[in-house]
Each structure stands twice: as structure tokens, then as C-alpha cells.
C-alpha positions in Angstrom: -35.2 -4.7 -4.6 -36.5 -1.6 -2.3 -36.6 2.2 -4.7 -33.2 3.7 -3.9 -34.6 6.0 -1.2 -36.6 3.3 0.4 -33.1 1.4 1.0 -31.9 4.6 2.8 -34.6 5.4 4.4 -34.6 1.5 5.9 -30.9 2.4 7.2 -32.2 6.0 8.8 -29.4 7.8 6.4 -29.8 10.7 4.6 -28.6 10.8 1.0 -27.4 14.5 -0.5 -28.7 16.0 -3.6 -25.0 16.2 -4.8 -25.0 12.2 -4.4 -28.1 11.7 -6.4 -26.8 13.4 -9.5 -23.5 11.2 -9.3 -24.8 9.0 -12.3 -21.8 7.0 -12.2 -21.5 6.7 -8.6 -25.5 5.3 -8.5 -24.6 3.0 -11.2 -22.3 1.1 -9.1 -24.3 1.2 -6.3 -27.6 -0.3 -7.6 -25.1 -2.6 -8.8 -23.9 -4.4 -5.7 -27.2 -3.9 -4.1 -28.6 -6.1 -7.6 -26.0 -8.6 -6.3 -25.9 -8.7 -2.8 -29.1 -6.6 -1.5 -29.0 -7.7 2.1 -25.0 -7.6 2.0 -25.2 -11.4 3.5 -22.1 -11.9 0.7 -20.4 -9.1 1.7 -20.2 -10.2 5.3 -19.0 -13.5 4.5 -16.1 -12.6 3.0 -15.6 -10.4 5.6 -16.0 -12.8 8.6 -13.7 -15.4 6.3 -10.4 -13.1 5.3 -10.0 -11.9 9.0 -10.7 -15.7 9.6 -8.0 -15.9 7.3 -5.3 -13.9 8.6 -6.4 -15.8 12.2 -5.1 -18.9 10.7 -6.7 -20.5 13.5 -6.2 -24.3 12.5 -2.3 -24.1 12.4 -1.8 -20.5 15.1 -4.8 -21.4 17.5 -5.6 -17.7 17.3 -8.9 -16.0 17.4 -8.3 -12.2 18.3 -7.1 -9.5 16.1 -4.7 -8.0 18.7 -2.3 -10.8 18.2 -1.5 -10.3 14.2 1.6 -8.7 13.7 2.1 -5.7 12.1 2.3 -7.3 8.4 -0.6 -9.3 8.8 -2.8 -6.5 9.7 -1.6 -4.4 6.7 -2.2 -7.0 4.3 -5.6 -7.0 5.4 -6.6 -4.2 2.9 -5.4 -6.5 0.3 -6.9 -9.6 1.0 -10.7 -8.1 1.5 -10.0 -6.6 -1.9 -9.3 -10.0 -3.7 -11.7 -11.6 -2.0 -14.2 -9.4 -2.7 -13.3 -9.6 -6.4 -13.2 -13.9 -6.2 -16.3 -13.6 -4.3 -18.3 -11.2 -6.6 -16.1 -11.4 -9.9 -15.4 -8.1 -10.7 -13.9 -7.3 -13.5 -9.8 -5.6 -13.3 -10.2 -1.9 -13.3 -7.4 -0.2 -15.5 -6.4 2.1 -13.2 -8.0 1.1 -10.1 -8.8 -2.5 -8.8 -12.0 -2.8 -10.2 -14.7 -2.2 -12.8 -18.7 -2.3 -11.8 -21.0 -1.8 -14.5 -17.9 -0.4 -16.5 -16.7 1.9 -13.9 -13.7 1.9 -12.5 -14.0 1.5 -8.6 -10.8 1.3 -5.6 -11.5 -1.2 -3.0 -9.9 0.5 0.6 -10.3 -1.4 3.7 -10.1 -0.1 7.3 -10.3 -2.1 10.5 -11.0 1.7 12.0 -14.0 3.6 11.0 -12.9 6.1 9.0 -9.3 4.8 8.5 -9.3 4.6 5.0 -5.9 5.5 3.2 -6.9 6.6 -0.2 -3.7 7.3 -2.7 -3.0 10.7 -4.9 -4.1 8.6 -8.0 -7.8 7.5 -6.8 -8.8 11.0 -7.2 -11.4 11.7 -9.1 -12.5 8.0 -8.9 -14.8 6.0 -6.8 -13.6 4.1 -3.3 -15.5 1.4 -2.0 -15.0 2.0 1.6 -15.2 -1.3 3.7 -14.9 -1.5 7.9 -15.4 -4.5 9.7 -14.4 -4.6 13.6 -14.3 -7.8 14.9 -14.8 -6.6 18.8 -17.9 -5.2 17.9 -19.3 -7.5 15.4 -20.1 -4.8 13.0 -19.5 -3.6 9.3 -19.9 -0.7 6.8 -19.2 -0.6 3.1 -20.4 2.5 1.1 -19.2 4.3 -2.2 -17.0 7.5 -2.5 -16.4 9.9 -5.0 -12.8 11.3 -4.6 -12.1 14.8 -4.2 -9.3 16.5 -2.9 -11.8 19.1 -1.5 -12.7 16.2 1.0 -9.4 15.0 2.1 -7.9 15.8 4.7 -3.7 16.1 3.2 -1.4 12.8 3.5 1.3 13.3 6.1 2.5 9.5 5.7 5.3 8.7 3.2 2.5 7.2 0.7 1.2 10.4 0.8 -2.3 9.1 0.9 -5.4 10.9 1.9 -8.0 10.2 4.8 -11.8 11.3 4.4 -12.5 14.8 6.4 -14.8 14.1 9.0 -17.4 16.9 7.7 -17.2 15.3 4.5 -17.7 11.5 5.5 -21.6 12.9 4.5 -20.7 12.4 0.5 -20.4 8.8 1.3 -23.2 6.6 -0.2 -23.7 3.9 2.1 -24.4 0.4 0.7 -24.6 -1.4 4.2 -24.1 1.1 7.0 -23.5 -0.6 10.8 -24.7 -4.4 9.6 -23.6 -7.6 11.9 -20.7 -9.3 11.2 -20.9 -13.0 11.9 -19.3 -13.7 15.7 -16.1 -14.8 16.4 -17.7 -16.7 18.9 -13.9 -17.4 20.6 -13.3 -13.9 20.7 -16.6 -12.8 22.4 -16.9 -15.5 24.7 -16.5 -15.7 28.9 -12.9 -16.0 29.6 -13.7 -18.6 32.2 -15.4 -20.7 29.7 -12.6 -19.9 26.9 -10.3 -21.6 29.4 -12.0 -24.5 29.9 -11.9 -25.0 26.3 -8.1 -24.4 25.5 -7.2 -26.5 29.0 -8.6 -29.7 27.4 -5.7 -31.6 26.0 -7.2 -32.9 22.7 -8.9 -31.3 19.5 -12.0 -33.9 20.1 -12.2 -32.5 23.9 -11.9 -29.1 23.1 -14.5 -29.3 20.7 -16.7 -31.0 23.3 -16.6 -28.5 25.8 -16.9 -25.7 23.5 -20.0 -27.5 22.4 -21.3 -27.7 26.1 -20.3 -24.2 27.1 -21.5 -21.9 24.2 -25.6 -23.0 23.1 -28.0 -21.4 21.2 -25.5 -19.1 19.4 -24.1 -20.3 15.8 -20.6 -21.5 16.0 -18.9 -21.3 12.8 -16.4 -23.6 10.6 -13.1 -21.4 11.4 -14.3 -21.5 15.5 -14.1 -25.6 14.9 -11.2 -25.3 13.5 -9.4 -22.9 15.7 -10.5 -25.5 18.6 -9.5 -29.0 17.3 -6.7 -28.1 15.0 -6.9 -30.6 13.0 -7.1 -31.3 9.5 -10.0 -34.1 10.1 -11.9 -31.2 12.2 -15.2 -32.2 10.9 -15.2 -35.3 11.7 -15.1 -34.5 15.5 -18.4 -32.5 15.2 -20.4 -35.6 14.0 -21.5 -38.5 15.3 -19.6 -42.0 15.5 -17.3 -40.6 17.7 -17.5 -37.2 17.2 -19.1 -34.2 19.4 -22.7 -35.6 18.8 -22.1 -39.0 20.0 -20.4 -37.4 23.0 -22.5 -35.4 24.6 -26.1 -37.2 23.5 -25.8 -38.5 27.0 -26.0 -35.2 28.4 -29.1 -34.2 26.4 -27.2 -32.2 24.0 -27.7 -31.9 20.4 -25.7 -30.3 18.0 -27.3 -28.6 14.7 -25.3 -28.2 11.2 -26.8 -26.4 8.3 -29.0 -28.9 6.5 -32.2 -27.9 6.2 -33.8 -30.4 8.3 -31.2 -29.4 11.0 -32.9 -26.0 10.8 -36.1 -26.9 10.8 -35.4 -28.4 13.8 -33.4 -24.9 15.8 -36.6 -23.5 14.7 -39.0 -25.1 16.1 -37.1 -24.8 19.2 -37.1 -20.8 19.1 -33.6 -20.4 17.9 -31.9 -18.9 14.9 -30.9 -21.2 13.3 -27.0 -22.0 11.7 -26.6 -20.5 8.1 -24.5 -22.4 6.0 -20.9 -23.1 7.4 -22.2 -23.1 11.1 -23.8 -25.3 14.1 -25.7 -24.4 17.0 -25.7 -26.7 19.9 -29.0 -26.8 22.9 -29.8 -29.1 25.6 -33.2 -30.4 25.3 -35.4 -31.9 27.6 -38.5 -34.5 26.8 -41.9 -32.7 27.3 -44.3 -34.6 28.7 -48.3 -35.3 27.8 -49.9 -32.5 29.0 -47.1 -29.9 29.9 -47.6 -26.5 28.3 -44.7 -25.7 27.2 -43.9 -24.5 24.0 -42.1 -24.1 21.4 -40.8 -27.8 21.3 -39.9 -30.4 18.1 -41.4 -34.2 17.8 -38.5 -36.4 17.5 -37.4 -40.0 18.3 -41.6 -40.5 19.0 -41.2 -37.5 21.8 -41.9 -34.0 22.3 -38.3 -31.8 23.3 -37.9 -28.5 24.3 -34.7 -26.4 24.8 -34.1 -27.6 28.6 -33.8 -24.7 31.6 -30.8 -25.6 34.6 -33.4 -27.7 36.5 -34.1 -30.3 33.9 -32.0 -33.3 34.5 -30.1 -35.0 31.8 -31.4 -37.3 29.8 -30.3 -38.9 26.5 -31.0 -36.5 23.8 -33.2 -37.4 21.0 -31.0 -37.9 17.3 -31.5 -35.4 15.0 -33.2 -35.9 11.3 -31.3 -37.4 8.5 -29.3 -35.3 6.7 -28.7 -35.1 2.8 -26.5 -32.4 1.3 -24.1 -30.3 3.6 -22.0 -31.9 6.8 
């Protein structure tokens, strides 16, 4: 892992003499860096509980606007014990955690700077989480609490907000990091529709297969689409999403590693576990300079451009592990 300053200095954010002698406070932090140090963990649970409160497979919903009320506030409380089931944190005594022995609150905000920290957290450390799901971006950092940096509670919890000149005493652990798309969210409308006007979950998933390539498309986005329980089947072959549009030259990635292999060789990133990335490809002929490109089936494919006609796609590697 990078020297302490080195992380910050990676991030462009400046860390405060009065942070530095914190001992506790740098405990806890060199902690979760130890266990997640590019915070690909920490996103993941992210991306899953707003997933989660989505409840795309049984609501068909993909955008945060359309929880209620109820749903949004239990947010807080779902990042917090799924950050613990994720990361198995100990219980804190008097806060929800403890990190190398220290007692740490966990305080979610889906608005930068949000955080509602209570009377009792004072003189503790916050871990201060915000994910925004129109933006694709998230922040987790660590807080000593002191009424000197609050601004006064005015809500019948009585519970503090960080003062803006003081969000400075924050120790980031992640500061502005991607969170993984909501591909249904960020989407074209136009091709959103299309999707949602196709009457079943195997057609859906089809044309959200044909519509959005080269961009990874995760579990809860397949699920949100077919709404059904069987959703992974429709994404395979024998009937499924690969079999389907193969005729159109489209293939569809997963996260196996040979399936990877293959997204890059074609120049794309490719799908991290829980996600697939379709392409259309077209063959490559002897002497065409075209590059990158992948051998399979006995030919040469690259990622086809709007002028290449269809032609039946080649079939992916054999797969062992993941689906």
C-alpha cells in the first residue's frame, strides 16, 4: 500500500497537521485502506443497497426519484449493515462499529455534505459515506466529532451537520471515486423505451443487449429488465440473449476470465464480476489493418463500425466458473 501522504497526494487533497496527530483517527483509516485500498469493496456495496432499495426484479424501478420517503431514509441504515456484512466489523458499544478497537458511527448521505450526526457521536469518529447515483460518484472519509465543527441541530433529532469551513477535518478515504452505472438510469430515453415497450423479460433483455454496447451492464440492470426469477438464464445461450442476437453479429461477455480476455483484446473494459458487456463484431479479413481484433471460431473479429453488415457472430470461449 502507497505511504499515507502518497495516497493523498494521488487524490490532490491536502491533509491538516491537526489530522495527522489524530492517532486514533489514522488507525482506522490505514485500516480500511489495509482492506479495501482501491475502495473497489466499498463501491460494491454501494452500487448493491441502492440496488437494493430499487428492488428492480419485483418494482421495475431503476431511478432514485421514485423511492418513497421511507425507503430513502432507510438508506442510512442499510449502507451501514452492509458495510459491516461486507467488511465484518465488529459491534461498537456505543456507536455501530469498532475498527482496530475504535469505536466508529457509519452516517450515510445521498447529498454531499448531508450527514446527520446525533448529540451522542461527539467526541467519536463518523465514517462519512455519499454515493449519488445521477452522477455516478462516491466519497467515504473519517471524522472526528466536535461540536466546534457543527453547525446546531434544528430537526427534532437534534442532530448536527458538518460546517462547511470545517468539512477540511475530514480525512478522506476515497474522495470523488466512480460508482458502478446504473446503466437504466443513465441511458437515452428513446432507447430506455424501446426496452420497457417489449412485452417479455427475454425481449427486453434482447434489446437492451442491442442498444447499450461496450459499457458493462450489471446483474440488478438484468434483473430490473426481465423480471424474472430465471433472469440468467435469458442472458445465455440456448435460448437466451446470446443465441438471439448471434445472427446479428452480437456477442455478449460475462465475467469469466476467458470472456475478458476476449473484451480486451477487442479494446474494451472489460465486465468485473457480476456484469456483461455486449459488441457487435465484424470478421477481419487477410490483410486488413485493423486492429485491435480477437481469433475466434478460426477468424479474425473486430468490434464492427455502422457500415459493417451483419454477419453471424463468432461463439465465445468456454467458460468454467462464473455464469
Amino acid at each position: 500500500m502507497l505511504p499515507f501522504d502518497d495516497i493523498h497526494a494521488a487524490q490532490n487533497l491536502v491533509v491538516t497537521e491537526e489530522l495527522k496527530r489524530d492517532t486514533e483517527l489514522l488507525a482506522v483509516h490505514a485500516e480500511l485502506l489495509d482492506m479495501d485500498p482501491f475502495g473497489e469493496r466499498f463501491a460494491s456495496v454501494l452500487r448493491d443497497t441502492i440496488d437494493q432499495l430499487l428492488n428492480g426484479e419485483i418494482t421495475g424501478r431503476y431511478d432514485w426519484a421514485n423511492l418513497n420517503k421511507t425507503e430513502r431514509t432507510h438508506a442510512g441504515t442499510l449502507v451501514e449493515i452492509n458495510l459491516q456484512r461486507e467488511f465484518r466489523f465488529a459491534d461498537g458499544q456505543a456507536m455501530d462499529y469498532r475498527i482496530s478497537g475504535i469505536e466508529v458511527d457509519c452516517k450515510y448521505s445521498q447529498k454531499f455534505s448531508g450527514w446527520m450526526i446525533p448529540p451522542e457521536a461527539i467526541g467519536h469518529l463518523c465514517l462519512l459515506v455519499w454515493a449519488d447515483d445521477y452522477q455516478s460518484r462516491w466519497s467515504a472519509g473519517l471524522f472526528r466529532v466536535r461540536e466546534e465543527w457543527l453547525n446546531l441541530g434544528r430537526n427534532r433529532d437534534a442532530k448536527l451537520t458538518v460546517k462547511a469551513e470545517h468539512r477540511n477535518k475530514i480525512l478522506w478515504l476515497w474522495r470523488d471515486f466512480d460508482l458502478p452505472e446504473n446503466v437504466l438510469l443513465h441511458m437515452h430515453p428513446a432507447d430506455r423505451a424501446a426496452v420497457f415497450a417489449q412485452k417479455s423479460g427475454q425481449q427486453r433483455l434482447n434489446e437492451l443487449f442491442r442498444r447499450v454496447q461496450g459499457r458493462g451492464i450489471g446483474r440488478n440492470v438484468v434483473r430490473t429488465v426481465a423480471q424474472q426469477k430465471d433472469y440468467m438464464k435469458r442472458v445465455r445461450g440456448n435460448g437466451g440473449s446470446r443465441s438471439a442476437l448471434r445472427p446479428e453479429g452480437i456477442i455478449i461477455m460475462g465475467d469469466y476470465d476467458s470472456h475478458r480476455a476476449v473484451a480486451e483484446q477487442l479494446g474494451l473494459t472489460p465486465p468485473r464480476e457480476g456484469e456483461f458487456v455486449s459488441v457487435r463484431v465484424a470478421s477481419v479479413q487477410a490483410g486488413q489493418n485493423v486492429k485491435p481484433y480477437v481469433y475466434l471460431d478460426g477468424r479474425h473479429w473486430a468490434v464492427a463500425n455502422d457500415y459493417d453488415p451483419a454477419e453471424m457472430a463468432p461463439n465465445l470461449p468456454a467458460t468454467t466458473a462464473r455464469p
